[in-house]
PAVODREN-879236 format. One record per atom (N, C-alpha, C): residue in three letters; y, x, z. Coordinates in steps of 0.02 Angstrom, whole numbers, plus 50000, padded with zeros to 5 digits. Layout:
# residues N
AlaYXZ;...
This chain:
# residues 439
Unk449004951451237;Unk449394955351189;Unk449244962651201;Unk448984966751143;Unk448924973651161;Unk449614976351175;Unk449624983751211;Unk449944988951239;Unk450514989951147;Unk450234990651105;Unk450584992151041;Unk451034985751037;Unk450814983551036;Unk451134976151001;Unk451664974051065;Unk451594973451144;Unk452054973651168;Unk452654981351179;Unk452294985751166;Unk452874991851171;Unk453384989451086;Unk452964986851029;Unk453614989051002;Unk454064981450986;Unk453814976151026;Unk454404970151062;Unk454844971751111;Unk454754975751147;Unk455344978751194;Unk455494982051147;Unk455174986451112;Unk456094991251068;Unk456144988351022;Unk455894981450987;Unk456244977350935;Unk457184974050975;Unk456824972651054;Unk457294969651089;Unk457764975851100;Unk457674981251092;Unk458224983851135;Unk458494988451072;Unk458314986951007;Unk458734987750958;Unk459284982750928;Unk458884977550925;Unk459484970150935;Unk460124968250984;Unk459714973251034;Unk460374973551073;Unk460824976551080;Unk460574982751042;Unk461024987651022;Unk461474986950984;Unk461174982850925;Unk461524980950880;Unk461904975450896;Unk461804971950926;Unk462374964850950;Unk462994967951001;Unk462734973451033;Unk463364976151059;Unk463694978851026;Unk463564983550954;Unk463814985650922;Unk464284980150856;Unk464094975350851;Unk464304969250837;Unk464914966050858;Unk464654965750907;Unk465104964650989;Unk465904968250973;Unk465544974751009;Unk466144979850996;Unk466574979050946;Unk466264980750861;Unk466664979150827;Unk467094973550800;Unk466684966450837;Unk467214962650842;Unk467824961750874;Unk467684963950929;Unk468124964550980;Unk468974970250954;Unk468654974850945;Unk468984980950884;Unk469274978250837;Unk469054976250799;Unk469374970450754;Unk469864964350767;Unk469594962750809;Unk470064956150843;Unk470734959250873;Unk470644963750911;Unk471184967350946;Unk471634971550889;Unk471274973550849;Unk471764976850780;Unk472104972250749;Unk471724965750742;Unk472244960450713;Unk472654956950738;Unk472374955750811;Unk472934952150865;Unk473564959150846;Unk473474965950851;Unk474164969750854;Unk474434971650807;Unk474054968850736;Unk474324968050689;Unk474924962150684;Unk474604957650714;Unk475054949750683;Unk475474950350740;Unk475414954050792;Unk476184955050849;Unk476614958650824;Unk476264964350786;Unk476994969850719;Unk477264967250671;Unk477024962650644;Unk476984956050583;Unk477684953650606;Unk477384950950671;Unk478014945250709;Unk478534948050737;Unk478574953850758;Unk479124957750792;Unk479424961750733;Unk478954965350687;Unk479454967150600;Unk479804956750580;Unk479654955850561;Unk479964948750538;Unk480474947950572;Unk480404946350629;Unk480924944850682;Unk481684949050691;Unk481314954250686;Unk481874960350690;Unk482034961150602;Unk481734959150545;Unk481944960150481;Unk482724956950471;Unk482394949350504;Unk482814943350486;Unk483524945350523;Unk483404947150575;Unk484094950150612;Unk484404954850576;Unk484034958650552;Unk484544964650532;Unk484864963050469;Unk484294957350414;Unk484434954550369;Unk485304950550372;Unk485464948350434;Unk485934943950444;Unk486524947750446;Unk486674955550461;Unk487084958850471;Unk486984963950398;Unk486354965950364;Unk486204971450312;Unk486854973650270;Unk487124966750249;Unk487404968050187;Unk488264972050210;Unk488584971250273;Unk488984974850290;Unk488674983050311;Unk488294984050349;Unk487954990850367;Unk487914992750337;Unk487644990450263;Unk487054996550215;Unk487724998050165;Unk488524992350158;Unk488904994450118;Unk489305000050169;Unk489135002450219;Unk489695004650272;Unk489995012950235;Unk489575014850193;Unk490015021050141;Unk490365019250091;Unk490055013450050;Unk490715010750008;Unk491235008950037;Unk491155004250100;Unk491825002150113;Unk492235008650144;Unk492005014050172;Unk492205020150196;Unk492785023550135;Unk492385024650082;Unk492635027150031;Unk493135020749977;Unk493165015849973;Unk493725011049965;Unk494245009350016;Unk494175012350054;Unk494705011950107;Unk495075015850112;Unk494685023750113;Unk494935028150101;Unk495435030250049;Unk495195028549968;Unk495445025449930;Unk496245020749964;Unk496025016149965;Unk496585011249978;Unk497205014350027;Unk496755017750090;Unk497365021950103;Unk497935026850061;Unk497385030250020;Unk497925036449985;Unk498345032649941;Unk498285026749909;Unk498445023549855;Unk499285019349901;Unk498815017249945;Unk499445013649984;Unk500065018750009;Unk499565024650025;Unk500135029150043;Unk500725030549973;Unk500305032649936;Unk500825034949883;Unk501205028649858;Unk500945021749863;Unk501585017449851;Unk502085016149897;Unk501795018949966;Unk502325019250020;Unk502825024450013;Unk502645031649985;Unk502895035249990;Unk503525032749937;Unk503335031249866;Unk503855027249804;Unk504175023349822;Unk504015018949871;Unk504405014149893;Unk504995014749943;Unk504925023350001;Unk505305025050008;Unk505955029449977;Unk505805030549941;Unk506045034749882;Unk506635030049848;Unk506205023249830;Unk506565018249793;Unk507165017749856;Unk506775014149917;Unk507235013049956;Unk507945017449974;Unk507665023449996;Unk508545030749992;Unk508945027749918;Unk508575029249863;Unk509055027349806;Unk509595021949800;Unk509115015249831;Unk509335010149809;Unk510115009849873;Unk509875011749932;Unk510245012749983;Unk510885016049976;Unk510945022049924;Unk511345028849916;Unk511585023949869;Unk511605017649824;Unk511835017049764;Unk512365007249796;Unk512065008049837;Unk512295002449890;Unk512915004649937;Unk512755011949961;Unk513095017749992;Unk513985017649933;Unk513695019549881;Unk514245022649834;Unk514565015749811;Unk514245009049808;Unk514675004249788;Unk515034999749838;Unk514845000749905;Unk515324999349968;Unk515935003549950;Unk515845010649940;Unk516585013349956;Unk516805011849874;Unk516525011349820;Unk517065008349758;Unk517565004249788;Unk517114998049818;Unk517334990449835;Unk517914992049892;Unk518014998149915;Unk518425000149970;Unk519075003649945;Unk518965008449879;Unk519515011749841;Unk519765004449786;Unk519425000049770;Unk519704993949748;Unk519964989549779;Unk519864988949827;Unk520284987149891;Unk521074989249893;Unk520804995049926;Unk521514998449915;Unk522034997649862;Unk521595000649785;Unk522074998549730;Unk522404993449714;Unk522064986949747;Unk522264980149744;Unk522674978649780;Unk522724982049851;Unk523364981449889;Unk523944984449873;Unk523804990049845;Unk524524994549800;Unk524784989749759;Unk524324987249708;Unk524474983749671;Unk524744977249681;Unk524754974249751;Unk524874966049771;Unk525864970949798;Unk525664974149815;Unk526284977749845;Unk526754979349803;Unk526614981849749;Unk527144983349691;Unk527194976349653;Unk526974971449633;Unk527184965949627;Unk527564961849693;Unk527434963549742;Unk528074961349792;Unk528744965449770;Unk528634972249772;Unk529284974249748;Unk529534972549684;Unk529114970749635;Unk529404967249567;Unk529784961549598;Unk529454957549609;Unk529794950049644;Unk530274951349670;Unk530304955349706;Unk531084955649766;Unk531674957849707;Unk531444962449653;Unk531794966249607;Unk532064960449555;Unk531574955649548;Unk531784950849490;Unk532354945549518;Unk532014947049578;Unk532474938349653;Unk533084941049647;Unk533334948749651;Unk534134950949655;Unk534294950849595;Unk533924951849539;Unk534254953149466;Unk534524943049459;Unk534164939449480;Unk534284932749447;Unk534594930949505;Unk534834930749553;Unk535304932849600;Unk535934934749565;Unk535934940249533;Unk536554943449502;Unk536504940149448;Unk536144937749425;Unk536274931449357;Unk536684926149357;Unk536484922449427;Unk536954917849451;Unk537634918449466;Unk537904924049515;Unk538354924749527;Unk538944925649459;Unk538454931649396;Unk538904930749352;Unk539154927049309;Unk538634921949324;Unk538904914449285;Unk539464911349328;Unk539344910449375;Unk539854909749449;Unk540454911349421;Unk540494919049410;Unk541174921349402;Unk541454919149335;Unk541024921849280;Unk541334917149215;Unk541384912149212;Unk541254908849262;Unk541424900949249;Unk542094901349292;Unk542184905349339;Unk542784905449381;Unk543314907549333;Unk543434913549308;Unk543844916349257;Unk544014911949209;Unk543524907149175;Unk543644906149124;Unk544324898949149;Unk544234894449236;Unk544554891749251;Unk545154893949256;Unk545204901449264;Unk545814903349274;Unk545974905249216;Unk545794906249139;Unk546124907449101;Unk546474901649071;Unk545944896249077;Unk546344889049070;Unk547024887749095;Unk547094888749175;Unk547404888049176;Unk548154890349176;Unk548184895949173;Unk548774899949121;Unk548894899249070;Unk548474895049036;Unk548554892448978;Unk548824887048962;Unk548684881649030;Unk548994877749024;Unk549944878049052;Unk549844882649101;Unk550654882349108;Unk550744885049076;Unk550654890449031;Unk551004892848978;Unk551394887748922;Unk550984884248916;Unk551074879348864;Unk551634873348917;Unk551484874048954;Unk551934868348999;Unk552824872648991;Unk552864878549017;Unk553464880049006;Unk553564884448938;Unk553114879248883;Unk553434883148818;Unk553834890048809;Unk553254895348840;Unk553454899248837;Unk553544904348755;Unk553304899648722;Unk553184900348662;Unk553984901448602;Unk554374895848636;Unk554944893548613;Unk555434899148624;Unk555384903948693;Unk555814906348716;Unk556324909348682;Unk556354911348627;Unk556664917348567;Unk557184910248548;Unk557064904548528;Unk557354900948508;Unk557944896548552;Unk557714896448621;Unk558104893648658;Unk558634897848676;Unk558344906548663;Unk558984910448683;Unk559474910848631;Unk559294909648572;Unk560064907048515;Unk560354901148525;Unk560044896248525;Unk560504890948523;Unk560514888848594;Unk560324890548626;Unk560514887148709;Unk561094894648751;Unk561654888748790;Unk562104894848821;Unk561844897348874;Unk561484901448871;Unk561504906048943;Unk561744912348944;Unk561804914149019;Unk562054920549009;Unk561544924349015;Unk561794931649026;Unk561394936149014;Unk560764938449061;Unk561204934249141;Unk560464934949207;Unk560054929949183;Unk560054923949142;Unk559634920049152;Unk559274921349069;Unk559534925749058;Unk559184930148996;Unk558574933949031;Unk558854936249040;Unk558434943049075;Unk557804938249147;Unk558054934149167;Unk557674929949228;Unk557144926849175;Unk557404923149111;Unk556764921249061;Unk556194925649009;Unk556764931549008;Unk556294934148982;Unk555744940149022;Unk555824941349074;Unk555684943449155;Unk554804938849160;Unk554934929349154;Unk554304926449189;Unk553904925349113;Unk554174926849055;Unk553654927149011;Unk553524934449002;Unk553704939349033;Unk553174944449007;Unk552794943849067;Unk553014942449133;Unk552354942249158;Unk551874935949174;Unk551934929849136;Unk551364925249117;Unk551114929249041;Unk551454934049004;Unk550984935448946;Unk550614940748988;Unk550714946349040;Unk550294950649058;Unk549794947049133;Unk549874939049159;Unk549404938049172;Unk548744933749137;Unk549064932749078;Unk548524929549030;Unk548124933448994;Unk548364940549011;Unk548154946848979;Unk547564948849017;Unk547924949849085;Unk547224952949130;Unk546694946749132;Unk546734941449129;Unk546464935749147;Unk545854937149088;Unk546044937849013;Unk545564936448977;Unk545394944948984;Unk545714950849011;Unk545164957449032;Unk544844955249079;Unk544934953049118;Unk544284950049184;Unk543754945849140;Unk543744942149111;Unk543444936949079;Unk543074941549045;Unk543304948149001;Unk542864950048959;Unk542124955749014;Unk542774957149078;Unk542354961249126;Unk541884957549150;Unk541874950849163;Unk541374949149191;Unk540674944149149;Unk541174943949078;Unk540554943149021;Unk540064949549017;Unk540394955649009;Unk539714961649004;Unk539274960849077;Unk539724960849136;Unk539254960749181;Unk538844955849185;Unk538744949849147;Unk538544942949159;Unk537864945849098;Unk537894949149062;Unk537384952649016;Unk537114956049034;Unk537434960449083;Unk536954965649114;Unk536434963249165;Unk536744959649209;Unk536184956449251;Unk535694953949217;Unk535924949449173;Unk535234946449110;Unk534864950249100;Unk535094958249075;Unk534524963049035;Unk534174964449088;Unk534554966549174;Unk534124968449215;Unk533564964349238;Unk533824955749234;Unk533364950449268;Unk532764948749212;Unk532914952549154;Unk532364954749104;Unk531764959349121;Unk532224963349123;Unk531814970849138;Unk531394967649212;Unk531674964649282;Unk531324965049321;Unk530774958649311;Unk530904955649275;Unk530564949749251;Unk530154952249221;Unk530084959049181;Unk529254959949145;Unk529054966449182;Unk529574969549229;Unk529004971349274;Unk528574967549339;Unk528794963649350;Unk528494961449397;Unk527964956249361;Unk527944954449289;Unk527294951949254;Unk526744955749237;Unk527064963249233;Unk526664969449213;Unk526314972149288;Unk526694969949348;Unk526374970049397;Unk525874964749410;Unk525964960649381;Unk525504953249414;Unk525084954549382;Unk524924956149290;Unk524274957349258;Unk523974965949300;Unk524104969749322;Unk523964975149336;Unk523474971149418;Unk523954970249450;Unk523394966449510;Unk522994962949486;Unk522794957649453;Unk522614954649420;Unk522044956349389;Unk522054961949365;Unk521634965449340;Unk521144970049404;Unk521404970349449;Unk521204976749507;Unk520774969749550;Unk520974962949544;Unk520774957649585;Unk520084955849538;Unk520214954049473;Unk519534954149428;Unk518954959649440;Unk519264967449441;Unk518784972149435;Unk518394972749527;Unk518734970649577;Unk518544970549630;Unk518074964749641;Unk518194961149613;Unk517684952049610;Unk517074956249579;Unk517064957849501;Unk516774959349483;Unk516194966349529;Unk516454972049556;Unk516144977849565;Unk515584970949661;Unk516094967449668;Unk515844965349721;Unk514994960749690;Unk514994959149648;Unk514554956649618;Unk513704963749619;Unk514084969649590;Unk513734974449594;Unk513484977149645;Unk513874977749693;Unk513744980949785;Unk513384975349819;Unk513134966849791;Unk512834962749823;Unk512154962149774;Unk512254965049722;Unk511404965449695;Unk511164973949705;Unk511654977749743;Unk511434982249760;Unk510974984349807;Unk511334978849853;Unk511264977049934;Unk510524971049908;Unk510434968049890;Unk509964965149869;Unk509384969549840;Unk509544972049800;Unk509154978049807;Unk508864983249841;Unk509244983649887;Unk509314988749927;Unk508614983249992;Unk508964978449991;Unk508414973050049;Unk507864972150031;Unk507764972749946;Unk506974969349914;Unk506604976149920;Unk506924982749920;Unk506444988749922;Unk506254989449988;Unk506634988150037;Unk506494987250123;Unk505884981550117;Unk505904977950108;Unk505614973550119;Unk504774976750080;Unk504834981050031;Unk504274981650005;Unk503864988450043;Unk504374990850068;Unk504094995950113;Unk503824993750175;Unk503954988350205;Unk503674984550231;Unk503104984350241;Unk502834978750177;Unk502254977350160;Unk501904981650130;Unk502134988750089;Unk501384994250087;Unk501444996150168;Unk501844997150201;Unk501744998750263;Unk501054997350316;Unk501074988950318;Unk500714985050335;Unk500124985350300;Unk500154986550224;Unk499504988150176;Unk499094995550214;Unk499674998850216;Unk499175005550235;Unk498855005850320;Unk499125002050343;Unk498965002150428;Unk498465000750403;Unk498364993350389;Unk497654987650372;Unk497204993850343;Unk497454996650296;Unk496965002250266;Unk496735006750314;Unk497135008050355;Unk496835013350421;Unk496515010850462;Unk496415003950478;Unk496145001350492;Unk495674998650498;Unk495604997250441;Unk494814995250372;Unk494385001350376;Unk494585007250362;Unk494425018050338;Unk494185016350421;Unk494565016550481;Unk494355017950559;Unk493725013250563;Unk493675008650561;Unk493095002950549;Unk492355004250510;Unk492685006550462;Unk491675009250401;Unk491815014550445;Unk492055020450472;Unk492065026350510;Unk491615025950566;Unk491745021250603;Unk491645018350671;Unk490855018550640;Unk490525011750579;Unk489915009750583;Unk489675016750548;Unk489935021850515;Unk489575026150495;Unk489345029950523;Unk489665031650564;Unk489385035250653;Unk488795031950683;Unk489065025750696;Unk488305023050738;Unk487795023650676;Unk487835020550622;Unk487255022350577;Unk487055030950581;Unk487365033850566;Unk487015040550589;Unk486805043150644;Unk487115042150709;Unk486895039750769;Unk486255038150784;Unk486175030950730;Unk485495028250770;Unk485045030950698;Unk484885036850664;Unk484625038550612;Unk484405043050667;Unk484715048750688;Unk484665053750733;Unk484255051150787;Unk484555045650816;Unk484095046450866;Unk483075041850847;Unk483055039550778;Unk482645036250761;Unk481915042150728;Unk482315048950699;Unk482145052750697;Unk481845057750749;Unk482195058150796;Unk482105063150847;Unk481375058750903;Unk481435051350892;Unk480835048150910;Unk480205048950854;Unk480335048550806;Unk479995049750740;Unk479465056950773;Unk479695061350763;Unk479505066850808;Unk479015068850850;Unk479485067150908;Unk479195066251001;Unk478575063750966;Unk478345057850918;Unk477675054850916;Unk477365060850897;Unk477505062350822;Unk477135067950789;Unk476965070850818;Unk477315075550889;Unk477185081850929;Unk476695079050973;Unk476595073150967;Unk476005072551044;Unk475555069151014;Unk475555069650941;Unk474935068650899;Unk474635075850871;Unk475125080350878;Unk474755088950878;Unk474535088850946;Unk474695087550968;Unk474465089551038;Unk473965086351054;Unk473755082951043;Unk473175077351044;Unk472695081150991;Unk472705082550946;Unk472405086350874;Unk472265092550905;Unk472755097150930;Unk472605104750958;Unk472105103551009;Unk471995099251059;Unk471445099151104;Unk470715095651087;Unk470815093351049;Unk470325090650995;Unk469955095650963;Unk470405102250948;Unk470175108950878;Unk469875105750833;Unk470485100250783;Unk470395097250733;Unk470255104050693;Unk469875104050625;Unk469695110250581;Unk470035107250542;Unk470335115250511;Unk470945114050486;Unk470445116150403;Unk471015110150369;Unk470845110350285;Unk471075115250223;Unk470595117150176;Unk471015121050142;Unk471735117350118;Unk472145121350088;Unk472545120150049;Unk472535119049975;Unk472795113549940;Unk472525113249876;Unk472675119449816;Unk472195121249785;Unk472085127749752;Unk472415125949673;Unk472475120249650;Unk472945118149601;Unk473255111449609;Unk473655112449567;Unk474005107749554;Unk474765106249647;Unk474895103249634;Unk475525100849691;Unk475335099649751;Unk475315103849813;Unk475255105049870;Unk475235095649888;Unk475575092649877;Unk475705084849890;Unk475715082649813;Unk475335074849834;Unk475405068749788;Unk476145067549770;Unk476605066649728;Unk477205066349729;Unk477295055849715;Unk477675055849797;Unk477355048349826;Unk477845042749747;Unk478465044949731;Unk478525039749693;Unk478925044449629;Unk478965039149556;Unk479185046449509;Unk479845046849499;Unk480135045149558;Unk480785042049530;Unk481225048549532;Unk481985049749531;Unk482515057549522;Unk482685057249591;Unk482785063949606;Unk483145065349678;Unk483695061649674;Unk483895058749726;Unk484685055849730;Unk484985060149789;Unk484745062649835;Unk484895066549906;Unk484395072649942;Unk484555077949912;Unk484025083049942;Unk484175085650001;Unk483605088150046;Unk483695089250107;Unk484045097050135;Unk484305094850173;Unk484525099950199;Unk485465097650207;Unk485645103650251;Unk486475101350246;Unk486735100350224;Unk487315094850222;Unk487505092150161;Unk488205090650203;Unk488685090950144;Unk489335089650188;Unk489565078850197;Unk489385076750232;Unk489495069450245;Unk490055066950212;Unk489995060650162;Unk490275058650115;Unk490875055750142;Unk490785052850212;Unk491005046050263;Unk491275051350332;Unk490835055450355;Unk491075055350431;Unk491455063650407;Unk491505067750359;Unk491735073550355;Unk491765078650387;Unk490815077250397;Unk490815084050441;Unk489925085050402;Unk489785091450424;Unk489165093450419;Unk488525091850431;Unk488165086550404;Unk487385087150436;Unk486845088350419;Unk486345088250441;Unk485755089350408;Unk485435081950389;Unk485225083250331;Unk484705077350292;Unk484215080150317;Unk483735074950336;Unk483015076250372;Unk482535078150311;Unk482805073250265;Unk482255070550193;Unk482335070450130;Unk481945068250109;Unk482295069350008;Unk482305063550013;Unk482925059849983;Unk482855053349946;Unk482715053849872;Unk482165049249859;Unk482085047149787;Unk482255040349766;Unk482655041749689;Unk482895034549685;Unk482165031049625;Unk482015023049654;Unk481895021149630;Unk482015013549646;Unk481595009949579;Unk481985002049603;Unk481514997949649;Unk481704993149707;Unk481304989349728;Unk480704989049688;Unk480014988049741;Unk479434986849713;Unk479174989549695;Unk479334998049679;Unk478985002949654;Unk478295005349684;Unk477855005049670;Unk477345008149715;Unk477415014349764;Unk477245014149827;Unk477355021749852;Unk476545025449876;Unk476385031949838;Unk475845034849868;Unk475825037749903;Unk475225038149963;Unk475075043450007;Unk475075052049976;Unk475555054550015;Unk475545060649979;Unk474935065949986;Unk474425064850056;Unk473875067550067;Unk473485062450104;Unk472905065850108;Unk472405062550152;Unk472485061750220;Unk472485055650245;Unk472695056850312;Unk472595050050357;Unk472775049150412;Unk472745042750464;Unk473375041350477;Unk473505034450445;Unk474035030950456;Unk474275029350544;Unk474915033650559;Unk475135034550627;Unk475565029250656;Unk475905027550590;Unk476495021950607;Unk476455015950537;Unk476625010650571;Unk476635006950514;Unk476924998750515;Unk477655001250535;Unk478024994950560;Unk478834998450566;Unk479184992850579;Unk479954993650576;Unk480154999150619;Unk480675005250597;Unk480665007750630;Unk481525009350618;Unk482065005050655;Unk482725007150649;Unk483085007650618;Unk483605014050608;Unk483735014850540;Unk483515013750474;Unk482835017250492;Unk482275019050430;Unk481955012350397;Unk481995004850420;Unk481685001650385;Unk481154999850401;Unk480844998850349;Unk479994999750364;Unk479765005050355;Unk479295008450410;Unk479265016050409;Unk478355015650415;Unk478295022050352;Unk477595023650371;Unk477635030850384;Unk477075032150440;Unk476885038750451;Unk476255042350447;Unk476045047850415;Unk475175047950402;Unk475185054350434;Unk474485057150459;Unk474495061850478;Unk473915065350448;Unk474095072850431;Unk473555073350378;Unk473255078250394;Unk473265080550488;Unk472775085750520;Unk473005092950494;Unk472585096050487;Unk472955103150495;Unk472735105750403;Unk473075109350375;Unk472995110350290;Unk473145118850289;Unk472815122550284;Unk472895128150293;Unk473175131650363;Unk472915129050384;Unk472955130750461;Unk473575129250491;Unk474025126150447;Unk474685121150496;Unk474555113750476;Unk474915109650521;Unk474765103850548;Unk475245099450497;Unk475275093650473;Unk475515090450440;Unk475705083250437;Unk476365080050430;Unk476335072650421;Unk476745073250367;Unk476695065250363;Unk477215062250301;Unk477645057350322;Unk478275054050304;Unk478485048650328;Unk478875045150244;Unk478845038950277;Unk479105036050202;Unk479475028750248;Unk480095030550227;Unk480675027150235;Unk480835020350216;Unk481145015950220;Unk481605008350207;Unk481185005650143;Unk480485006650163;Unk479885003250106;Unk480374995650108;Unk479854989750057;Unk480014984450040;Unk479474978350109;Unk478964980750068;Unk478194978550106;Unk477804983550123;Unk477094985050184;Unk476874989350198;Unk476294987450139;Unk475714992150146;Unk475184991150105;Unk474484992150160;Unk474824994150204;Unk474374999150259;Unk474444996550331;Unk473984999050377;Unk474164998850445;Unk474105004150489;Unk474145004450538;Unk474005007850586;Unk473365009450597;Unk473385015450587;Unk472445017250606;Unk471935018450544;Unk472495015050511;Unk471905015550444;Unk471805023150418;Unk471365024350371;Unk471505028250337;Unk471435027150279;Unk471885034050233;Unk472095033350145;Unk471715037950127;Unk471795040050082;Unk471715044450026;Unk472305046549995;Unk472415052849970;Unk472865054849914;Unk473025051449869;Unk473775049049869;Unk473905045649787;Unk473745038649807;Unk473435036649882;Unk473325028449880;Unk473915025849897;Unk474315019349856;Unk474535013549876;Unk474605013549948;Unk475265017549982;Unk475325014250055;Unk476115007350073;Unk476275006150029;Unk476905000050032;Unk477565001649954;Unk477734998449956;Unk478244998549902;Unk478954999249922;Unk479255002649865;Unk479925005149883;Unk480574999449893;Unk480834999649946;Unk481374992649959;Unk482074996249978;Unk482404992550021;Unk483074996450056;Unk483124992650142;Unk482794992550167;Unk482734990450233;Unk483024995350272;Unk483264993250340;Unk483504996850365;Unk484294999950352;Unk484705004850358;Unk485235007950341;Unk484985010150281;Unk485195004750230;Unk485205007750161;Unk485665005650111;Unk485795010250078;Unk486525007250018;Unk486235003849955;Unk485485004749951;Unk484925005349896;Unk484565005749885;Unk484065001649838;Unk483205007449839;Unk483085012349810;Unk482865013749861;Unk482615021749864;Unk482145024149922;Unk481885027949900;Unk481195031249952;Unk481225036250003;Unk481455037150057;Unk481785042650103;Unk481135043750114;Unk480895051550080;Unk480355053850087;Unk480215061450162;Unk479965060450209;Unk480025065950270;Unk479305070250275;Unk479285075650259;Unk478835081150275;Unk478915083550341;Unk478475084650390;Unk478345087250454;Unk477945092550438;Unk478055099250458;Unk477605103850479;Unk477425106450549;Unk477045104450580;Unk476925109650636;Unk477505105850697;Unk477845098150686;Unk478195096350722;Unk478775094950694;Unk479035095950680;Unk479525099650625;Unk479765098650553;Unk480505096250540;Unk480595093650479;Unk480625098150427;Unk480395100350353;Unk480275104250311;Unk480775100850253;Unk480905102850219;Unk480995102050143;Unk480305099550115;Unk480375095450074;Unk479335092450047;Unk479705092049988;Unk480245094349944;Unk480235093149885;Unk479885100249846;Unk479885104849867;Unk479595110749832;Unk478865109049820;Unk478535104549867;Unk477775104349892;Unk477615098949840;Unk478095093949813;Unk477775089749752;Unk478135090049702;Unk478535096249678;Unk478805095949618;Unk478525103549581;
């Protein structure tokens, strides 16, 4: 074999081998990109499905914040009515105890003056009796003067003194016992007539006390009805008075539960911001030690684009949340928004806003599914992008895009109420405003 012909079989061989290592390599490169692909695959999935199992309380943790809140003020003010009702109903419960107490009273006046009727009617018919008593007594005694009268014909007397001889004592002795049987038959029927008027008078009085003491019985009577009755009123008062207690009660118990419910979305709205903050502040730390990695490198820095929008504007959807401080809807205090949210619906395409090397490209916390690109230095400062609670990625790690390319679609993963695109500009380390840069 000539000198030619074996020199260029050794460098046929030692280009083949070049190339099989380079083969090699890139298989190997490959294999290892996909083995750490399908371990982000399996550890996003894994961790999706988990968070999936809890999402739907977390991502509502501002509605329920703000319906609670709600529910508190609402409960309050029926608590507050309900106390209100309650004093009233109480004050009107208050005022018909003491009726039921001055009816009381009146009813005892009134049971009292019909005792004194009674006692008044008991002596008048009392004196009724007796004066029948006596006219019946009198009238025995007028009888009987009547009858001796008639027994010693005192009638005759005028006649016996002509034709019968007496003398003049037994004149005077007869006419002596008839004037006084005529003057006791006299007083006899004046007693009789004295004790007929009095026998009338008692009547008119045992009248008179006889319709007062009926005029007393309907008068109690009446004070015993209106006391039954008002008692009827002071026990649906008092019933009243128990059903408004009772309802203060239960907004009572409504509004705790409500403070309770409000302390609770409070509680998760904290840790959700919490672990936003601290998901961010890792977000970061990477970026900064990917400048730093870039600054020792003396990556050359790119112009800046000379028209049109400094950035690709990643999806077209309306601001729903612009960055910067914002007063917190839930925790009522001050923070900073890192990012712009844009609203759009699941599935929306999301573009790379510049050219750049995909930094991150897997679950990242709060944020969802998080991509990060880095797009080297653009007028002599340094630049990333981040794109928030995607649906699906489109991209991986390491790769690189282009402007305007397809890097995952818009979802709500992670702490989200919704889809929408939590879009993050980095400058120089550092969170920016990026809505001026694509609008």
């Amino acid at each position: 074999m000539s000198q030619a012909v074996k020199h260029t079989s050794r460098k046929a061989r030692a280009v083949f081998a070049a190339l099989f290592a380079a083969v090699l390599s890139v298989s190997l490169v490959v294999g290892t990109s996909l083995a750490q692909a399908d371990s982000l695959n399996d550890k996003k999935n894994a961790t999706q499905t988990k968070i999936d199992d809890n999402k739907k309380d977390i991502s509502k943790a501002e509605a329920e914040v703000q319906a609670a809140q709600a529910a508190v003020a609402s409960t309050q003010k029926q608590l507050d009515a309900a106390k209100a009702d309650l004093a009233a109903k109480t004050q009107v419960t208050d005022q018909a105890k003491a009726e039921d107490q001055r009816l009381a009273s009146s009813l005892a006046d009134a049971e009292a003056e019909v005792a004194a009727r009674q006692a008044d009617l008991q002596a008048a018919q009392d004196a009724v009796t007796k004066g029948e008593q006596d006219l019946a007594s009198q009238r025995d005694t007028i009888g009987l003067v009547a009858q001796t009268t008639a027994q010693q014909n005192t009638g005759l007397l005028s006649l016996s003194i002509l034709f019968t001889d007496f003398d003049m004592a037994q004149i005077n002795n007869r006419l002596q016992w008839a004037n006084t049987s005529f003057m006791a038959t006299q007083n006899a029927m004046d007693q009789l007539v004295a004790t007929q008027a009095a026998l009338e008078t008692a009547q008119a009085n045992a009248q008179t006390a006889e319709d007062a003491a009926s005029a007393a019985a309907a008068v109690a009577q009446q004070q015993r009805d209106a006391a039954a009755a008002h008692l009827k009123v002071t026990q649906q008062a008092q019933a009243d008075a128990q059903k408004a207690q009772d309802q203060v009660n239960t907004q009572l118990a409504a509004n705790q539960k409500a403070q309770s419910d409000a302390n609770k979305a409070l509680a998760d709205a904290q840790a959700e911001q919490k672990q936003l903050d601290s998901d961010m502040q890792q977000i970061l730390a990477q970026i900064n030690a990917q400048l730093k990695t870039a600054t020792s490198s003396n990556t050359t820095s790119k112009a800046a684009p000379k028209t049109g929008t400094f950035f690709y504007r990643p999806v077209p959807g309306r601001v729903t949340s612009p960055y910067g401080m914002r007063y917190h809807p839930i925790l009522h205090v001050w923070k900073m928004h890192e990012g712009v949210d844009f609203g759009a619906a699941c599935g929306t395409p999301i573009h790379a806003a510049e050219s750049g090397t995909v930094t991150m490209a897997s679950w990242y916390g709060g944020y969802g599914n998080y991509v990060a690109i880095n797009h080297g230095k653009i007028g002599g400062n340094s630049y990333s992008t981040g794109y928030g609670h995607m649906s699906k990625f489109a991209v991986h790690k390491g790769q690189k895009v282009k402007r305007g390319q397809v890097i995952g679609y818009v979802g709500t993963t992670g702490l989200s109420t919704g889809c929408h695109l939590h879009f993050n500009v980095f400058k120089n380390g550092k969170t920016i405003n990026g809505l001026p840069l694509v609008s």
